[in-house]
C-alpha positions in Angstrom: 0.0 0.0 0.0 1.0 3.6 -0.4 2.2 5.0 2.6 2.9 8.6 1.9 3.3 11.3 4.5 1.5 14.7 4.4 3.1 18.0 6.4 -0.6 18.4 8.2 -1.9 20.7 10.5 -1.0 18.2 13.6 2.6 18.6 12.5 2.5 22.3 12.7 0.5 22.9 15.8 3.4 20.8 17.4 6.1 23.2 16.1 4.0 26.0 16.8 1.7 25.8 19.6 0.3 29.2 20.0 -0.9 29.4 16.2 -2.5 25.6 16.3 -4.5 25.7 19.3 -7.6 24.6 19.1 -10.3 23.2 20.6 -9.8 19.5 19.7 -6.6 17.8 19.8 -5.2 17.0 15.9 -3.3 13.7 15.6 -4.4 13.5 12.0 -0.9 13.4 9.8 -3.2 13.3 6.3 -6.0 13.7 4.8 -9.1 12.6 6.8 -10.6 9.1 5.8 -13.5 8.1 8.2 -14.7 9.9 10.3 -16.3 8.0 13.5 -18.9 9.8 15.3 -21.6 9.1 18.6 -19.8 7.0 21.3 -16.4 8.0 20.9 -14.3 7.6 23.7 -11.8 9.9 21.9 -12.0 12.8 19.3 -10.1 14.7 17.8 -12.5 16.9 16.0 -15.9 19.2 17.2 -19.2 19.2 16.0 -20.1 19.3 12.0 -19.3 22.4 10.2 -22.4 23.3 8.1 -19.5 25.0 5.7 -16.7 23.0 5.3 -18.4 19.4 5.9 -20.9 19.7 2.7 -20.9 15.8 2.0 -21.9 15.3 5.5 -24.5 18.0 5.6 -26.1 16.5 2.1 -26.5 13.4 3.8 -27.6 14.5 6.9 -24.7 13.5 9.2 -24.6 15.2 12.8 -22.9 15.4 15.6 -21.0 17.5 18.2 -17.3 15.3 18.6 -15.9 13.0 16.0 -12.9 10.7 16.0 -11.6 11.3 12.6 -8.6 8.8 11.0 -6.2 9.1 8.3 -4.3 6.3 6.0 -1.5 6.6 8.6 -3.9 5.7 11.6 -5.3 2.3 9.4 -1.7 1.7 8.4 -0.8 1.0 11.6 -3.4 -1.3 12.6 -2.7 -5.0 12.1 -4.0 -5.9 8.5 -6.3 -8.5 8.0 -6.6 -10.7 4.6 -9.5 -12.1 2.9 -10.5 -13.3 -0.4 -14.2 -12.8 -1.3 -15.8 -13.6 -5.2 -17.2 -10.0 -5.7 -20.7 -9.5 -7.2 -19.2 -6.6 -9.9 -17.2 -9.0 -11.8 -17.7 -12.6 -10.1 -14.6 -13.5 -9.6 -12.1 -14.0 -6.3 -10.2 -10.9 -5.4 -7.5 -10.5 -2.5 -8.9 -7.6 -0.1 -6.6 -6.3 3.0 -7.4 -4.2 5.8 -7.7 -3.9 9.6 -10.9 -5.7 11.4 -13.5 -2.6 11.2 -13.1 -3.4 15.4 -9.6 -2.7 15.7 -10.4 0.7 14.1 -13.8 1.2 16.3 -11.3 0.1 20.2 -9.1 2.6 18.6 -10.9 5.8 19.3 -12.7 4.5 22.1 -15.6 2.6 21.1 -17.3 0.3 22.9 -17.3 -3.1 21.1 -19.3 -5.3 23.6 -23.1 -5.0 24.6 -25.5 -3.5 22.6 -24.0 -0.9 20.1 -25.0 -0.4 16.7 -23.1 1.3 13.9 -24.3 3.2 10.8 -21.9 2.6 8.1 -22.0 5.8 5.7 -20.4 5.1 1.7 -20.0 8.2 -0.4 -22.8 7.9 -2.3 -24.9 8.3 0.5 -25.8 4.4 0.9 -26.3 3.9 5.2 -26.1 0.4 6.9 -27.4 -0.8 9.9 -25.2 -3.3 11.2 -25.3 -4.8 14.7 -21.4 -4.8 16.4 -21.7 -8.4 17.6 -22.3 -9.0 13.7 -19.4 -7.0 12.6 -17.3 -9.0 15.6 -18.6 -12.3 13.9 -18.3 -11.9 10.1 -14.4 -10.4 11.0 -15.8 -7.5 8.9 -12.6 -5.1 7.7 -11.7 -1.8 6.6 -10.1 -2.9 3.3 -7.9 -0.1 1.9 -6.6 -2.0 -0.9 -7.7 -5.0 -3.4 -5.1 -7.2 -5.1 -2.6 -5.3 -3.7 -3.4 -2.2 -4.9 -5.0 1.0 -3.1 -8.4 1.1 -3.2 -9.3 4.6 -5.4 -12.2 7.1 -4.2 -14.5 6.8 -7.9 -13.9 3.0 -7.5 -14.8 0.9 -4.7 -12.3 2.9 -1.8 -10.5 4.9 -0.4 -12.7 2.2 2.4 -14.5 -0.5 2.2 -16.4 -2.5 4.9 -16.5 -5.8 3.9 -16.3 -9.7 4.9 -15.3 -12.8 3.3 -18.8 -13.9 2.0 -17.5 -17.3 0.4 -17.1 -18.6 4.2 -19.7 -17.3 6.0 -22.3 -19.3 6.7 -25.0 -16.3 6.7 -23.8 -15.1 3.2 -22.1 -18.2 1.6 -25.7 -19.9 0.0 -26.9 -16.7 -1.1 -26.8 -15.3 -4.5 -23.6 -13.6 -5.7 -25.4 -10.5 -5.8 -27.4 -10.6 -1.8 -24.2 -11.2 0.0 -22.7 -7.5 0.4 -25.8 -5.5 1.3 -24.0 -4.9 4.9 -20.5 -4.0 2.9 -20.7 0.0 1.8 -17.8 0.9 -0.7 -16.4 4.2 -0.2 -16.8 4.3 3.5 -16.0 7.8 5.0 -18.6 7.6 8.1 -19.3 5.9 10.7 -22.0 6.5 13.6 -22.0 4.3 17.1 -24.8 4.1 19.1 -26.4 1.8 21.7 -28.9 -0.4 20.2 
């Protein structure tokens, strides 16, 4: 995967203190990938900015404290593997990313009990899905296919997704039914109890 490095807004609040004070702590190094919102046990952003956060104001995304991630935060997550026959071409492609967990206990969030998460995609595409289900289907935040980054116009730069082939809820099922709980080009995420 591509790992480069951007000079971001973290890196000059460190050097300069007085000038990037603000409210919320930045620990971003790059561009801003997901942003995870509701029970948050860190953030590192405030609330949305009717403004500057247009994709998130068209599809009706609030909140008041976000946990947002870059590449270099998934980069340095363990990487999971799977290979999944896709419905858009039917054939077996390599997909690696961290568990969508390990990114979830990373900002905080709860990962037992009752919490539910909406998984936003781009095109505006929300999914209920239950957190013991993610747990069980080892659901991940690919970031690249076949060894290759996953592009924003394509399926990326995120996609929650599980091996289908193996698991016994989506296995049987039609090529085409077994990723309605996998949004491509995954920026948000919203946890909440269920």
């Amino acid at each position: 995967m591509n790992k480069r490095h951007f000079l971001g807004t973290a890196t000059l609040a460190g050097l300069f203190p007085a000038v990037g004070a603000s409210a919320a702590p930045q620990t971003r190094k790059g561009p801003g990938l997901l942003t995870i919102s509701g029970l948050v046990g860190k953030s590192n952003r405030g609330p949305v900015d009717p403004a500057l956060d247009q994709l998130m104001v068209k599809h009706g995304v609030k909140f008041d404290k976000a946990y947002v991630v870059d590449a270099d935060a998934l980069n340095r997550l363990p990487v999971v593997r799977i290979r999944p026959t896709l419905e858009y071409d039917a054939r077996m492609h390599s997909l690696a990313g961290p568990l969508l967990t390990s990114v979830l206990e990373s900002v905080g969030v709860p990962t037992a009990g009752d919490v539910m998460l909406g998984l936003r995609a781009v095109d505006g595409y929300v999914v209920p899905v239950k957190m013991a289900d993610v747990r069980s289907y080892r659901m991940i935040v690919a970031t690249e296919m076949d060894g290759k980054p996953l592009a924003l116009g394509g399926l990326g730069p995120q996609w929650a997704v599980y091996e289908a082939d193996t698991l016994a809820a989506f296995k049987d099922k039609p090529l085409k039914e077994r990723f309605a709980l996998c949004p491509w080009g995954l920026y948000s995420i919203e946890v909440t109890r269920g």
